[in-house]
C-alpha positions in Angstrom: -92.8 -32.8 21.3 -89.3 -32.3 22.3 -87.0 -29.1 22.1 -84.0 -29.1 20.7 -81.3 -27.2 23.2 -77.9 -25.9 22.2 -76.8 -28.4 24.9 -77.8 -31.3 22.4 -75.0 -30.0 20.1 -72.2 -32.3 19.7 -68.8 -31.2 18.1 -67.8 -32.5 14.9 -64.4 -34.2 13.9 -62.4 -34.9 11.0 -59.8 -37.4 13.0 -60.8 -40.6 14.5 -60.6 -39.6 18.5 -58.0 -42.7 19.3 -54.8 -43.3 20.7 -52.1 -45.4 18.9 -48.9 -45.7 19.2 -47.3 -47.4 16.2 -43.7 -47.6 16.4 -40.1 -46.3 17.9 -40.9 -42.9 19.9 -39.8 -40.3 18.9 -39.9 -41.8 15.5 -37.9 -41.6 12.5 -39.0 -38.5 10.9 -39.6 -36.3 14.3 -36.1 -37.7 14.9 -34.7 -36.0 11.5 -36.9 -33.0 12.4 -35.2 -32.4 16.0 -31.7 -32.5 14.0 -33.1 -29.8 11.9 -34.2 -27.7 14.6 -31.0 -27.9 16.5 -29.0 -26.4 13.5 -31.3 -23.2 12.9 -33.8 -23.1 16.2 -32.4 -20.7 19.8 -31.5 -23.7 22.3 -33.3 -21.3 24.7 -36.8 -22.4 23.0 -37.6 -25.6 25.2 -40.2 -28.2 24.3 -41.7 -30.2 26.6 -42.6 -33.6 23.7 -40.0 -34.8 21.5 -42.4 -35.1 18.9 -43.2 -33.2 15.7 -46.7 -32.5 14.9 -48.4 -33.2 11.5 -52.6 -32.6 12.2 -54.7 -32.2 15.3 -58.2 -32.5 15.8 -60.5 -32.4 19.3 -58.8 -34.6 21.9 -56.0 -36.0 19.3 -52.9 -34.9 18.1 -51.2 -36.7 15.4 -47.6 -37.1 14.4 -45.1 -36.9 11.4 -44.7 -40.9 12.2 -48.4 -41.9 12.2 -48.7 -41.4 16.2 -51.4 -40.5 17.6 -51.6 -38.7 21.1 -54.2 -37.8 23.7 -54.3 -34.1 24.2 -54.6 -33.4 27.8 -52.6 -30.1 27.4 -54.6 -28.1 24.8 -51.6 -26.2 24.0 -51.5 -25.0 27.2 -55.3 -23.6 27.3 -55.2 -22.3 24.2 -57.1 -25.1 21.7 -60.5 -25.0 24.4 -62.4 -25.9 21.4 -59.9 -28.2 19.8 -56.5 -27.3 17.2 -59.1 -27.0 14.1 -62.8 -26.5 15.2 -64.7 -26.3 12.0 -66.0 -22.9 12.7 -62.8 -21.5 13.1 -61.3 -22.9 10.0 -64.4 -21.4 8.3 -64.0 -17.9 9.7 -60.1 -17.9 9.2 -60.6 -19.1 5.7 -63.1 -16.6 4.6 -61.5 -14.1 6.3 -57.7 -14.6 4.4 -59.8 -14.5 1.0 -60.3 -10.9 1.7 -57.2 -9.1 3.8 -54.8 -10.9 6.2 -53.8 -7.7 7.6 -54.0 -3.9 7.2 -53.5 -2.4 10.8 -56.3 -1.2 12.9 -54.2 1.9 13.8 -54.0 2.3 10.2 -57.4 1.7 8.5 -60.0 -0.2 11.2 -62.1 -2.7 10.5 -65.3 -4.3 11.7 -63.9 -7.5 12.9 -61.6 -5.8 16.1 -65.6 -4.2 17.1 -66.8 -7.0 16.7 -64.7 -9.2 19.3 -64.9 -5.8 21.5 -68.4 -5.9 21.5 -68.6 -9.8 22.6 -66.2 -8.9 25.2 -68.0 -6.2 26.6 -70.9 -8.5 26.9 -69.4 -11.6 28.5 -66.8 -10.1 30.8 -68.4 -9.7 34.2 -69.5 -6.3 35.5 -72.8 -4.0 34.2 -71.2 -0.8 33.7 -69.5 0.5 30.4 -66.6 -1.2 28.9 -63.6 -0.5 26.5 -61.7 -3.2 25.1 -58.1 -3.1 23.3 -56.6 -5.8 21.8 -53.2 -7.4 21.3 -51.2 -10.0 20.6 -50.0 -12.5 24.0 -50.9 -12.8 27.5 -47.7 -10.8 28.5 -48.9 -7.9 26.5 -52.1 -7.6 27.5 -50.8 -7.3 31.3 -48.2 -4.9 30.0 -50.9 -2.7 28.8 -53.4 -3.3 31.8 -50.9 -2.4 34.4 -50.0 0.6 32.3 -53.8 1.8 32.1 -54.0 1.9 35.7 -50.7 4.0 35.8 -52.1 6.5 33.9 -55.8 6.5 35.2 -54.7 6.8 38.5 -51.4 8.7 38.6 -49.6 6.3 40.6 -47.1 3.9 39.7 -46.8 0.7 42.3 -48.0 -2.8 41.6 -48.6 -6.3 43.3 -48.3 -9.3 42.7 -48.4 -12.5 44.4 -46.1 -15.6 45.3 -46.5 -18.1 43.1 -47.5 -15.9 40.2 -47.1 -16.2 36.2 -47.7 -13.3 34.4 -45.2 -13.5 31.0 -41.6 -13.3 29.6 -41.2 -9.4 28.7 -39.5 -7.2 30.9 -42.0 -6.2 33.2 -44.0 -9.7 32.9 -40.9 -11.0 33.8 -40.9 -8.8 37.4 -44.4 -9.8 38.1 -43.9 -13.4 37.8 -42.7 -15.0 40.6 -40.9 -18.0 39.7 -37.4 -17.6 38.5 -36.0 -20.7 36.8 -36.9 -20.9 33.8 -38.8 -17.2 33.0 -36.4 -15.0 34.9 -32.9 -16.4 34.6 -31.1 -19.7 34.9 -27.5 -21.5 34.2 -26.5 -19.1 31.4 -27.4 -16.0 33.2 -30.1 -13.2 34.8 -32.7 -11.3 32.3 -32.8 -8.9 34.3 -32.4 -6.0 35.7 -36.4 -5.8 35.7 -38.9 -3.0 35.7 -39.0 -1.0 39.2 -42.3 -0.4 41.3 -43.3 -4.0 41.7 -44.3 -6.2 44.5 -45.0 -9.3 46.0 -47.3 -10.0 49.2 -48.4 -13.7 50.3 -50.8 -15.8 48.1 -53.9 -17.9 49.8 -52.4 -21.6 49.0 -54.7 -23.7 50.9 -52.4 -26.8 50.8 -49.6 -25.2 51.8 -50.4 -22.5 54.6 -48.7 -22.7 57.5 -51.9 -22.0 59.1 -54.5 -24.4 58.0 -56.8 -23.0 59.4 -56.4 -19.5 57.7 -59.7 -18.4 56.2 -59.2 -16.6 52.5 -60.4 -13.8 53.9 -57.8 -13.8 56.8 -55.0 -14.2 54.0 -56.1 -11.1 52.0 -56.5 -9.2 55.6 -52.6 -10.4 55.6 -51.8 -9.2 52.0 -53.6 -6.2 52.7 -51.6 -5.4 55.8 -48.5 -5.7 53.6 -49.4 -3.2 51.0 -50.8 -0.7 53.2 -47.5 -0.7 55.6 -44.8 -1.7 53.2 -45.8 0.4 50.1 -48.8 2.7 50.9 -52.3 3.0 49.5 -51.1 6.5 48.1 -48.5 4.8 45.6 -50.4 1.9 44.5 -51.6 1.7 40.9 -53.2 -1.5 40.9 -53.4 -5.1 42.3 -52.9 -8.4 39.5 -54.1 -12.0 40.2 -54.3 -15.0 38.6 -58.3 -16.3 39.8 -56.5 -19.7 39.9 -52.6 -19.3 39.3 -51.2 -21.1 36.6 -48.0 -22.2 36.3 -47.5 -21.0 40.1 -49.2 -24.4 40.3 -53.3 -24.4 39.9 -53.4 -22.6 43.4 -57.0 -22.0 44.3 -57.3 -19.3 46.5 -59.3 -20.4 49.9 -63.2 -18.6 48.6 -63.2 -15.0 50.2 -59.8 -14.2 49.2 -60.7 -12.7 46.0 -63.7 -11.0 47.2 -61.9 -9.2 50.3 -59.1 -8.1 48.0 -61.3 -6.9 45.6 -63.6 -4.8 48.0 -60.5 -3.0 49.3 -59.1 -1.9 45.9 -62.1 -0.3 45.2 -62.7 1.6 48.8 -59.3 2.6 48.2 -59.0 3.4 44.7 -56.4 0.8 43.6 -57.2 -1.0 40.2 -58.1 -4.7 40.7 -56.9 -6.4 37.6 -57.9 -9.9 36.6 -55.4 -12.3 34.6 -57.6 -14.1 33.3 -55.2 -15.5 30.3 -55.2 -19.4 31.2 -58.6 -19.1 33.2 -60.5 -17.9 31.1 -63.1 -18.6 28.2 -65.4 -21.6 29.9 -62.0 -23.3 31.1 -63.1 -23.0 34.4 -66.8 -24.1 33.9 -67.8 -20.9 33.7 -66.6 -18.2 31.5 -64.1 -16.8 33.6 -63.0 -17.9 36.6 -63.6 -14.6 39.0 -67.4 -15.3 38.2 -67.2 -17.8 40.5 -67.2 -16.0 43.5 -69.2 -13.2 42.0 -65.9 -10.6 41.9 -65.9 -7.8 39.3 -62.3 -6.4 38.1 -62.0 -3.2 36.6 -59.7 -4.8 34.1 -59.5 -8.3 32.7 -56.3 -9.6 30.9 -57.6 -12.4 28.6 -55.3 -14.6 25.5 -55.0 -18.1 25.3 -58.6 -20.0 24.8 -60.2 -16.7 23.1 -59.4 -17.6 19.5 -59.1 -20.9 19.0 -55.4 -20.9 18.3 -55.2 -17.9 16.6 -52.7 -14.9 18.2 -54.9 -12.3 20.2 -54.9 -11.1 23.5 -57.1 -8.5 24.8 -57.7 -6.0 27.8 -61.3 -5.1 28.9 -62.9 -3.0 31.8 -63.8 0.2 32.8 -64.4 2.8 30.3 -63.4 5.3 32.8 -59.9 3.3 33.0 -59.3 2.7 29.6 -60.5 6.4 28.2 -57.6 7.9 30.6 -55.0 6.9 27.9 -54.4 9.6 25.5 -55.2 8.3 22.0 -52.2 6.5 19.9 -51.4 5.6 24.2 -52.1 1.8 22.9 -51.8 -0.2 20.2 -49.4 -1.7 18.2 -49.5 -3.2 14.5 -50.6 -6.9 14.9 -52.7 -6.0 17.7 -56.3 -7.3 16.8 -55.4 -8.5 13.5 -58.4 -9.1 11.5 -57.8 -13.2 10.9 -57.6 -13.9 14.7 -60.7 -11.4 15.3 -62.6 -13.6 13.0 -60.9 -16.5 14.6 -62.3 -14.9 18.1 -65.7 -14.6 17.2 -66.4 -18.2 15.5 -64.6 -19.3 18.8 -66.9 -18.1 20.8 -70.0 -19.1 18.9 -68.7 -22.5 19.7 -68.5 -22.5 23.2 -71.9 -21.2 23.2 -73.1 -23.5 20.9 -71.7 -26.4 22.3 -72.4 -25.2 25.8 -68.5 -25.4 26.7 -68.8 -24.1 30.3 -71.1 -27.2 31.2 -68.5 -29.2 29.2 -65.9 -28.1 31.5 -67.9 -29.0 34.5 -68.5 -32.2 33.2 -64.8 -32.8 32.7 -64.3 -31.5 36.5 -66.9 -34.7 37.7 -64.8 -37.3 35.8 -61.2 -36.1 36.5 -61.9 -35.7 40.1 -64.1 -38.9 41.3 -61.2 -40.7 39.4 -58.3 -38.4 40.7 -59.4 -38.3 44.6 -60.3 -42.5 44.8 -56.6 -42.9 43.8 -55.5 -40.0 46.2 -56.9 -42.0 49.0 -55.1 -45.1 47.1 -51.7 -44.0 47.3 -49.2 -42.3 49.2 -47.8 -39.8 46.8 -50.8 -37.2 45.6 -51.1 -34.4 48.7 -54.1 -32.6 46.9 -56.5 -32.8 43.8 -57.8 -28.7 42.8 -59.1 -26.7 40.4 -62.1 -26.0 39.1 -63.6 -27.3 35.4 -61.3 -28.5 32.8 -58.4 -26.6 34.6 -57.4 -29.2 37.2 -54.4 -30.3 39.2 -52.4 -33.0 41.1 -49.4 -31.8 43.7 -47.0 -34.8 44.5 -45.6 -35.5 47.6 -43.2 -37.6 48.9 -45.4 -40.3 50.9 -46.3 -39.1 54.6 -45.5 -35.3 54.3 -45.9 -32.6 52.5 -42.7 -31.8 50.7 -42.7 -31.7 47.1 -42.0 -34.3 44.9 -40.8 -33.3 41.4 -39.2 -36.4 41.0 -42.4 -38.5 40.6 -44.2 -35.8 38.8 -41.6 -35.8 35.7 -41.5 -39.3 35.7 -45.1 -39.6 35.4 -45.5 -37.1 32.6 -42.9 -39.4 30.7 -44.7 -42.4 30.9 -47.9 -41.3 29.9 -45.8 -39.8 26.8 -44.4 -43.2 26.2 -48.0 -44.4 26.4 -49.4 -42.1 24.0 -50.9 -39.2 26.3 -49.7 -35.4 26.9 -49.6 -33.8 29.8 -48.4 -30.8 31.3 -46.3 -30.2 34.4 -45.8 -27.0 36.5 -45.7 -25.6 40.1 -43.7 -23.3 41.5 -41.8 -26.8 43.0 -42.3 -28.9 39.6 -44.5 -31.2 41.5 -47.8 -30.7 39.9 -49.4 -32.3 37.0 -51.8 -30.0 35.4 -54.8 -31.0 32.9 -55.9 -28.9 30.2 -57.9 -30.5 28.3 -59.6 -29.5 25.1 -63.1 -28.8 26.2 -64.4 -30.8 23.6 -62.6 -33.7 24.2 -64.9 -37.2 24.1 -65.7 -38.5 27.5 -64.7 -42.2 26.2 -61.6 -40.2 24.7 -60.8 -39.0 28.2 -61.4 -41.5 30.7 -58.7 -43.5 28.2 -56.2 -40.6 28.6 -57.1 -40.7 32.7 -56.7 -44.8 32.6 -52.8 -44.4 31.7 -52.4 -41.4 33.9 -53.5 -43.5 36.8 -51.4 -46.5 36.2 -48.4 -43.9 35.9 -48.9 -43.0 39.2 -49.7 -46.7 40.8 -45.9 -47.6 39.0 -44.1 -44.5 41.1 -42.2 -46.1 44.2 
């Protein structure tokens, strides 16, 4: 007799999981759409696909004109288990028939205790939790770096080079890139909030020491905060497990670990962003489980609800309980539609077994991605870990960045019928986001016109 595992669970689509391009691109009615846009939408508001989207489903997104595309961007993390999983639809839709909205400040409701609860359970660490929610990335490191303010009386924070963190004010002064997210041609957003700064990243690829172990590299960020800002002033330490749009940097393996061991000797807050790493992206559910670190906060947004608007902060119950109440909040935060959103989310990637899926995704991508490194002259390194992987281009025979080929890749595999996502704290990194769901046939299509994209650079 055989038993039935939830790994035998296969996800269920309404769209046919194909790539086609029919006609002109960007067709006729994305075309009209774009005229639209540009009489009512902020110029400032940038998009990356000149097409207009009419229904997605798994690994597919279709278009006003009949196109359909190759998702290999998942809405930048967010759609892990694809733009309408049929247990989110369910949730959202029985949810709605009851109350869109009423304010959990106002009069609570089970669903934000609900997602709290699950948190508290799959966010690493065995002591007690608290959990608040929100509404975006940004404002769930807004609040964490404000609960470690207030819980320990001190006001400095790091960051690192290469860092992403948001678009508000203080976001904005954590991140490190400036063009686009901190100013550009038309002017500075800042000036930004005080108290915040920046020691050296472990980026394996690019150290001047290759050699540098990641525990050598936090011993040198460490040295940094201890002699430039003092272990007396500082709230609390924020780091992407794998930095985002800094690039997909790994950090060399101890580098997490060491910093993590010395916030805690020293009573500094170790905060986790965890916003694009999270939620089985990474193959596992977050991405600091894979060297066994435990923050005392965790920023999470992006893959937890299935497309819905929620962010969150978990950790320490000591941490969290040092705000006075009505200290956080605000009136979307936890709204009761993306809480149920949340919850059915995450039934799926346990039902479906989405960390493996991830994993699985990492053995395809990279065989394919590392035989055409060693093919061509232009890819310097192939990272990251599950479904949250990455290509830096060079120019052939060095290391120097080459954001020329990158952007020209991304638009031919557009033209072809296939979305991806570019970044780096250069602009010469392709990054792949899959949705976690995506079809292995489904994929290794996407990955056939991303290869010959890069075999057509010169």
């Amino acid at each position: 007799m055989t038993t039935q595992t939830t790994h035998a669970l296969q996800p269920q689509f309404r769209l046919e999981q194909k790539r086609r391009i029919t006609g002109s691109f960007p067709g006729p009615k994305s075309v009209a759409l774009n005229e639209r846009r540009s009489a009512v939408v902020a110029k400032g508001v940038a998009s990356g696909v000149p097409v207009y989207v009419a229904d997605a489903d798994g690994g597919i997104v279709h278009d006003v004109d009949g196109n359909s595309f190759i998702d290999l961007g998942s809405g930048i993390a967010v759609t892990s288990v694809g733009a309408s999983d049929p247990a989110v639809v369910a949730a959202v839709r029985e949810q709605v028939e009851h109350f869109t909205h009423t304010c959990f400040m106002v009069t609570p409701y089970e669903g934000y205790i609900a997602v709290a609860e699950k948190l508290a359970e799959l966010t690493p660490g065995d002591f007690e939790k608290r959990t608040v929610l929100f509404n975006s990335g940004a404002e769930a490191v807004e609040n964490a770096v404000k609960v470690a303010r207030v819980a320990t009386g001190r006001t400095a924070v790091v960051a690192f080079d290469h860092a992403y963190h948001g678009r508000t004010n203080l976001t904005m002064a954590l991140t490190a890139k400036s063009l686009p997210y901190k100013g550009g041609p038309a002017g500075n957003f800042g000036p930004f909030a005080s108290e915040v700064y920046r020691v050296p990243m472990s980026y394996p690829f690019r150290e001047e020491n290759p050699s540098i172990s990641g525990a050598e590299a936090a011993r040198r960020a460490i040295t940094m905060m201890e002699k430039q800002i003092g272990v007396e002033s500082l709230a609390g330490i924020i780091i992407e497990p794998i930095q985002g749009e800094g690039g997909f940097i790994v950090p060399a393996e101890g580098f997490l670990p060491t910093l993590a061991e010395w916030a805690r000797e020293n009573g500094v807050v170790f905060i986790a962003d965890e916003v694009q790493s999270g939620f089985c992206r990474t193959g596992e559910w977050f991405a600091v489980n894979h060297e066994g670190v435990v923050p005392d906060l965790i920023t999470m947004a992006k893959g937890i609800a299935g497309g819905m608007p929620l962010s969150a902060v978990t950790g320490r119950a000591d941490l969290l309980d040092a705000v006075h109440p009505g200290g956080l909040g605000g009136t979307y935060g936890g709204n009761p539609v993306a809480c149920a959103a949340a919850l059915a989310a995450i039934d799926t990637m346990t039902d479906l077994d989405l960390s493996a899926r991830a994993r699985r995704i990492e053995e395809i991508v990279v065989a394919r991605l590392r035989k055409l490194q060693s093919e061509t002259g232009i890819i310097g390194e192939v990272r990251g870990r599950g479904a949250m992987l990455a290509i830096e281009f060079v120019m052939p025979g060095s290391k120097e960045p080459n954001p020329v080929a990158t952007k020209a890749i991304a638009a031919a595999c557009l033209e072809e019928g296939v979305i991806i996502l570019t970044c780096g704290t250069y602009g010469n990194v392709v990054r792949l986001l899959p949705p976690l769901v995506i079809g292995e046939e489904l994929l290794n299509d996407g990955l056939d016109v991303l290869e010959a994209a890069i075999r057509a650079v010169k």
